[in-house]
C-alpha positions as CSV (number, residue, x, y, z in Angstrom):
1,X,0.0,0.0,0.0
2,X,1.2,3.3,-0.2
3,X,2.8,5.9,2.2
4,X,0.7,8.5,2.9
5,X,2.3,10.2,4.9
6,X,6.2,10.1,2.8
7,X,3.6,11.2,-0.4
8,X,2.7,14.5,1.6
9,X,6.0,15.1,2.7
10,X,8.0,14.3,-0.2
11,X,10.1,17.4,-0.8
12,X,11.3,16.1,-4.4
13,X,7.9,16.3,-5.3
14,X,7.7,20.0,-4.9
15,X,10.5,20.4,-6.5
16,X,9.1,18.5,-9.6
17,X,6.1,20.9,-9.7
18,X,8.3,23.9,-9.6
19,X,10.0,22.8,-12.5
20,X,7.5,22.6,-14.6
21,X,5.8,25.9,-13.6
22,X,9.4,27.7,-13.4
23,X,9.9,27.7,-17.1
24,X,9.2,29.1,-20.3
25,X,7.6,26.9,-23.2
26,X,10.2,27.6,-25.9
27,X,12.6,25.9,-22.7
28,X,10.6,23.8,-22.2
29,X,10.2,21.9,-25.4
30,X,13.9,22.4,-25.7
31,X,14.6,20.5,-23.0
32,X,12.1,17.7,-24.0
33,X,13.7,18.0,-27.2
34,X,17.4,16.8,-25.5
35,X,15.8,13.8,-24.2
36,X,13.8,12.9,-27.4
37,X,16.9,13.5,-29.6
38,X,16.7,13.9,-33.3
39,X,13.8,12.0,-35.1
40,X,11.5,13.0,-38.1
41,X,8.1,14.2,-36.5
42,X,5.5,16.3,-37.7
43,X,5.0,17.9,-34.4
44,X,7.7,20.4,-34.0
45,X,8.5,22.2,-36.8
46,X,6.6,20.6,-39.3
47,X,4.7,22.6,-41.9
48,X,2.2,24.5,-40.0
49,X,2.4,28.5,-39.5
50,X,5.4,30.3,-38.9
51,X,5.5,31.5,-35.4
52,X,8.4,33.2,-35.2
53,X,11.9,33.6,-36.7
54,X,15.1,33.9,-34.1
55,X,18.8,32.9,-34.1
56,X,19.7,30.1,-33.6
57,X,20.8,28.9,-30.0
58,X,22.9,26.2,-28.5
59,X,20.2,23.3,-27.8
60,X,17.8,23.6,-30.9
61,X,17.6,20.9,-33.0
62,X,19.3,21.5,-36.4
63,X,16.6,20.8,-38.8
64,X,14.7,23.8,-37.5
65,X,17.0,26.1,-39.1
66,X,15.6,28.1,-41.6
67,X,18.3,28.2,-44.6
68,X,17.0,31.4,-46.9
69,X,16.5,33.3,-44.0
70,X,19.9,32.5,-42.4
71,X,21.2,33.4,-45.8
72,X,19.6,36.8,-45.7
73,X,20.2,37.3,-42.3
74,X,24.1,36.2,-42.6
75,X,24.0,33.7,-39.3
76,X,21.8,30.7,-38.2
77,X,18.1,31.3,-38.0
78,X,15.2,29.0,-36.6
79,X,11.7,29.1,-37.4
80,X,9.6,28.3,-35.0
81,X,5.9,26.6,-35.8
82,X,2.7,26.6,-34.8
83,X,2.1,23.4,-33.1
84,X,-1.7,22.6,-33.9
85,X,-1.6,19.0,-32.3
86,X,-0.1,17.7,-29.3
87,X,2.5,15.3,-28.9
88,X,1.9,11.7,-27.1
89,X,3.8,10.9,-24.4
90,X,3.8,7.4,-22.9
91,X,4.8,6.5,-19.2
92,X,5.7,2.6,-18.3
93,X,5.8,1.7,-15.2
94,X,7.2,-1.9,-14.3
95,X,4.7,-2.8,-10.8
96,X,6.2,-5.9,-9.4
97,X,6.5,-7.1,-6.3
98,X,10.7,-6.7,-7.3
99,X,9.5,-2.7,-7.5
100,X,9.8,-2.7,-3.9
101,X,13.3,-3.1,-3.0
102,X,14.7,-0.6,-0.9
103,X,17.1,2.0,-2.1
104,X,19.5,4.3,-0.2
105,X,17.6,6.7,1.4
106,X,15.1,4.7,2.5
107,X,12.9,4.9,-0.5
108,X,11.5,2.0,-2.2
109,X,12.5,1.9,-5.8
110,X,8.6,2.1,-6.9
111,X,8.6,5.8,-5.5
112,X,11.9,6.6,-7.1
113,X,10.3,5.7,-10.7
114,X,7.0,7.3,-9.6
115,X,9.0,10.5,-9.4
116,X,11.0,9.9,-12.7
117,X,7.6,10.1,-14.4
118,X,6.0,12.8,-12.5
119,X,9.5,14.9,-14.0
120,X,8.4,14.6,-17.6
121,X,4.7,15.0,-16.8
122,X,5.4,18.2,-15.3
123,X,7.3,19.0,-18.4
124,X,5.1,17.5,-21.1
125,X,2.3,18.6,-19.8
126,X,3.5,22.4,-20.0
127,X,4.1,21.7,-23.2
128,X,0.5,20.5,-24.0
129,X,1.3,17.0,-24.2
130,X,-1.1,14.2,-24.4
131,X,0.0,11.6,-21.4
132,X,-0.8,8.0,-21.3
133,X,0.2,6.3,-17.9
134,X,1.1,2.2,-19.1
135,X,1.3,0.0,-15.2
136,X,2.7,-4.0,-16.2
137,X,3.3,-6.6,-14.1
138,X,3.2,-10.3,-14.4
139,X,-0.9,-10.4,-14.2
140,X,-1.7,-7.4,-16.5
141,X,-0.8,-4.2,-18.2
142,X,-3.1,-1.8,-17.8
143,X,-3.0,1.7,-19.5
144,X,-4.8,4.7,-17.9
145,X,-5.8,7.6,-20.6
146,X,-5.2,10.9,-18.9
147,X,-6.7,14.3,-18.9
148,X,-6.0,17.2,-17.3
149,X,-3.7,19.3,-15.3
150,X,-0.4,18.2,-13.0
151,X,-2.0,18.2,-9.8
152,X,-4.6,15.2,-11.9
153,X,-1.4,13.8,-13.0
154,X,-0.3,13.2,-9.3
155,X,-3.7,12.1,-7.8
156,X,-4.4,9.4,-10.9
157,X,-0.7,8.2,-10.0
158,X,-1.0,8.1,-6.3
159,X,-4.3,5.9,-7.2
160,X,-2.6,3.6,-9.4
161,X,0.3,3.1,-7.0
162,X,-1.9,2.5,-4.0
163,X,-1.5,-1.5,-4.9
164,X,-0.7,-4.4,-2.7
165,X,2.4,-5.1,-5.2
166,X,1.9,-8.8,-4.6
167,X,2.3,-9.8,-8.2
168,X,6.4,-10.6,-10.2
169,X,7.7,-9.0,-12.6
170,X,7.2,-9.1,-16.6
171,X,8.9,-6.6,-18.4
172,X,8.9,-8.5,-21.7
173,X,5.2,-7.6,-21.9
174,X,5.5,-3.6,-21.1
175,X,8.2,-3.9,-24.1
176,X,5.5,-5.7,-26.6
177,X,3.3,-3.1,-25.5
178,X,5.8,-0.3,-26.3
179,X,6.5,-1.7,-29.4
180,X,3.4,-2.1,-30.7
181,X,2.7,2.1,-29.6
182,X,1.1,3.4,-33.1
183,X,1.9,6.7,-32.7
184,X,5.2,6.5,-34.2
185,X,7.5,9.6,-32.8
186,X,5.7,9.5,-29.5
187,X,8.2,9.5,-26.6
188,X,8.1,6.5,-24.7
189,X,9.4,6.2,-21.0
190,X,10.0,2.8,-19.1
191,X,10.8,3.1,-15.3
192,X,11.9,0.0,-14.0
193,X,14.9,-1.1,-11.2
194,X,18.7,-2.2,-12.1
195,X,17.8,-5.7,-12.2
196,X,15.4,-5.8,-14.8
197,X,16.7,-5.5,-18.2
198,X,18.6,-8.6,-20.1
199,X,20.0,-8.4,-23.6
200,X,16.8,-9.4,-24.9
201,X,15.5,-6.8,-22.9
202,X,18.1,-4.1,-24.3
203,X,17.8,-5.7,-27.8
204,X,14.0,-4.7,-27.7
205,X,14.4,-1.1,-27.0
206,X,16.9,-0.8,-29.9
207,X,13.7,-2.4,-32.1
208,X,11.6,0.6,-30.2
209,X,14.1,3.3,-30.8
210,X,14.2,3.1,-34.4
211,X,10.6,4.4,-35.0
212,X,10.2,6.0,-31.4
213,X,12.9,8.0,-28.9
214,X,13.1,5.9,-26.2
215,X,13.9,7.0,-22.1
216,X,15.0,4.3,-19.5
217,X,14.6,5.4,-15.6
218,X,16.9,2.9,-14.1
219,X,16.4,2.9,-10.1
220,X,19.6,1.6,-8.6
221,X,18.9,-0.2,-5.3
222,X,20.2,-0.6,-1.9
223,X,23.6,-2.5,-2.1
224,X,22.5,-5.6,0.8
225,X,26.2,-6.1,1.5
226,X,26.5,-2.5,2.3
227,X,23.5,-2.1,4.2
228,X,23.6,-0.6,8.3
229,X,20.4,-2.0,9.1
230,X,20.9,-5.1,10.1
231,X,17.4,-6.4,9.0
232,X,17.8,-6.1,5.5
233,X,15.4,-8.7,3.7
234,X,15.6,-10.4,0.5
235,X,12.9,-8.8,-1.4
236,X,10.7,-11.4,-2.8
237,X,11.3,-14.4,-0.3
238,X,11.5,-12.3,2.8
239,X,14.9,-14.3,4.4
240,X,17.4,-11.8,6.1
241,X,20.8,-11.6,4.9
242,X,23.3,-13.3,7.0
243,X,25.4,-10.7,8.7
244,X,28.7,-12.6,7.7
245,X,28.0,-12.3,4.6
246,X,27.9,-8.1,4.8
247,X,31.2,-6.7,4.3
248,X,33.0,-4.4,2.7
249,X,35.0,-6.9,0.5
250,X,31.1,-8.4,-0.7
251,X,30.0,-4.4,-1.0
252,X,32.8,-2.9,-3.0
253,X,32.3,-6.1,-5.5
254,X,28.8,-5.4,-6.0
255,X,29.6,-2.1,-6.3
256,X,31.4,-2.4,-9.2
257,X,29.8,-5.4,-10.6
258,X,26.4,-2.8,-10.6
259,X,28.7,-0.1,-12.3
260,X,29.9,-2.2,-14.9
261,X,26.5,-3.3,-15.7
262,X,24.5,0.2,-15.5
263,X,27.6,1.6,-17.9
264,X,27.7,-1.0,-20.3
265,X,23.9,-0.7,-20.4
266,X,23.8,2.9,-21.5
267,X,26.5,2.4,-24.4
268,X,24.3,0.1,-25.6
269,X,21.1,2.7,-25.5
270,X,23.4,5.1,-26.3
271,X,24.1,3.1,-29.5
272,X,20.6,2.4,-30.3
273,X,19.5,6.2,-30.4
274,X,18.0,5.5,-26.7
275,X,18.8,7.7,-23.3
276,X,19.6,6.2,-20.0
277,X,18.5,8.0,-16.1
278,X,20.0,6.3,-13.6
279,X,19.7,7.5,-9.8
280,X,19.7,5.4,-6.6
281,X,17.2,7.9,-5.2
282,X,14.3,10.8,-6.1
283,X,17.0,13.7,-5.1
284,X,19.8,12.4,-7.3
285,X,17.1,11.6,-10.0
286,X,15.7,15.1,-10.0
287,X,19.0,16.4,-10.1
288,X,20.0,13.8,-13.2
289,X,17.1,14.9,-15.1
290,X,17.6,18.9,-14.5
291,X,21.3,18.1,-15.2
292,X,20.3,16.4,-18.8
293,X,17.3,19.2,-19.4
294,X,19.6,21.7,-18.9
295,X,21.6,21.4,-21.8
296,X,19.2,22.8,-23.9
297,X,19.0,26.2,-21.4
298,X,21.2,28.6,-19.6
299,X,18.3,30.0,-18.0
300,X,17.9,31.4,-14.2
301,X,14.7,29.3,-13.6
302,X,17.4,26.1,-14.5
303,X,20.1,27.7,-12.4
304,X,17.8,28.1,-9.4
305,X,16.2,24.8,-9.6
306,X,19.9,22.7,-9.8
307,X,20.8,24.9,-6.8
308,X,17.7,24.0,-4.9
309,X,16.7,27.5,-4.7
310,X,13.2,26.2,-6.2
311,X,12.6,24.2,-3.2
């Protein structure tokens, strides 16, 4: 079931909402652009009315510049469109029982993931998105249509969340359901823990990429061997760990066995057109994702919020 009381009192969560409302549009579908990467689309930029003409700026994708009128003007120049339909954005959210691990700051890594997506809702939905929340485990996938504002976003979340997480894992059926996503160009997202993807797995969201830009939230989890708490459980068959077995020989390999997997994991999404969030908690996620969005703004509203002066 879910916390109440850590949903009310989550300070990343205000955070999230201040991101959204902090910034501009033309930021903010700059920033979404950084994550989406380069693809064909008809949604930005396409052939609908001319908005505006500007120079072009570090961050703005290069097929929105303008060539006669960078010619005339002697320097880059991007014309910005009228948008006159919204973009699709889907969130996948893996619900198993493994979604409850335990990460480093007391989190589980369900809430972590739950966060990830409430960052590009706040986002998206500035930017008029159309959201589709996708929820899979091994007894069903079940895809909530929403409507409505961020503070909708969070309640229809909070609903869907308030689960007895009972059920394992099956994230080869969330990636037949991504794949088979019409709306080609529509940005898919798939939260899910370190333990989760295979090659298969990885294989699959290269198949996804090529027709749709593709976003992994990958929660890293509490390392057992590390663990203070001397009551760490395994996760799905409840036995403690033996305390023999934590020390810092068995953490430090983990550690590294973890790193080499999470970095050879993001060459490979990398290499596939595909973008890989890792965090071990909802305050290094936020800050991952500002740190990504960011690229495609200087602005004070960014500046503030990777400070925490948005808090």
């Amino acid at each position: 079931m879910i916390d109440r009381f850590a949903a009310a009192d989550d300070p990343v969560r205000a955070r999230i909402e201040a991101l959204g409302a902090s910034l501009s549009l033309p930021t903010v579908r700059k920033a979404l652009g950084i994550l989406e990467g380069e693809h064909a689309s008809a949604r930005r930029g396409g052939s609908d009315d001319v908005m505006d003409i500007r120079a072009y700026e570090p961050g703005d994708e290069a097929r929105l510049i303008d060539w006669r009128a960078s010619a005339r003007q002697g320097r880059p120049m991007v014309v910005q469109r009228e948008r006159r339909v919204t973009s699709r954005v889907w969130l996948l959210l893996d619900v198993s029982r493994e979604m409850t691990g335990a990460c480093e700051r007391g989190e589980r890594a369900w809430q972590v993931a739950a966060n990830a997506l409430r960052m590009f809702a706040a986002l998206s939905l500035r930017r008029s998105d159309d959201i589709s929340l996708v929820f899979g485990d091994a007894s069903s996938i079940t895809r909530v249509p929403f409507h409505g504002g961020f503070s909708q976003f969070e309640r229809t979340l909070d609903e869907a969340l308030d689960r007895d997480w009972s059920q394992g894992r099956n994230i080869d059926a969330l990636l037949d359901y991504a794949r088979r996503i019409r709306d080609r160009d529509a940005l898919i997202v798939l939260a899910t823990d370190e333990h989760a993807l295979r090659d298969r797995h990885v294989a699959a969201i290269g198949r996804i990429a090529r027709t749709h830009p593709v976003v992994l939230i990958d929660v890293a989890t509490l390392n057992p061997f590390a663990a203070r708490d001397a009551a760490v459980t395994d996760g799905v068959s409840g036995r403690y760990v033996p305390a023999f077995l934590r020390s810092r020989k068995s953490a430090e390999q983990v550690d590294v066995h973890r790193g080499f997997v999470a970095e050879a994991l993001r060459r490979e999404l990398t290499r596939c057109g595909s973008r890989l969030i890792r965090a071990a908690s909802s305050e290094a996620m936020f800050d991952e994702f500002v740190r990504l969005v960011s690229l495609a703004s200087v602005s004070p509203a960014f500046n503030q919020i990777r400070s925490g002066g948005a808090r």
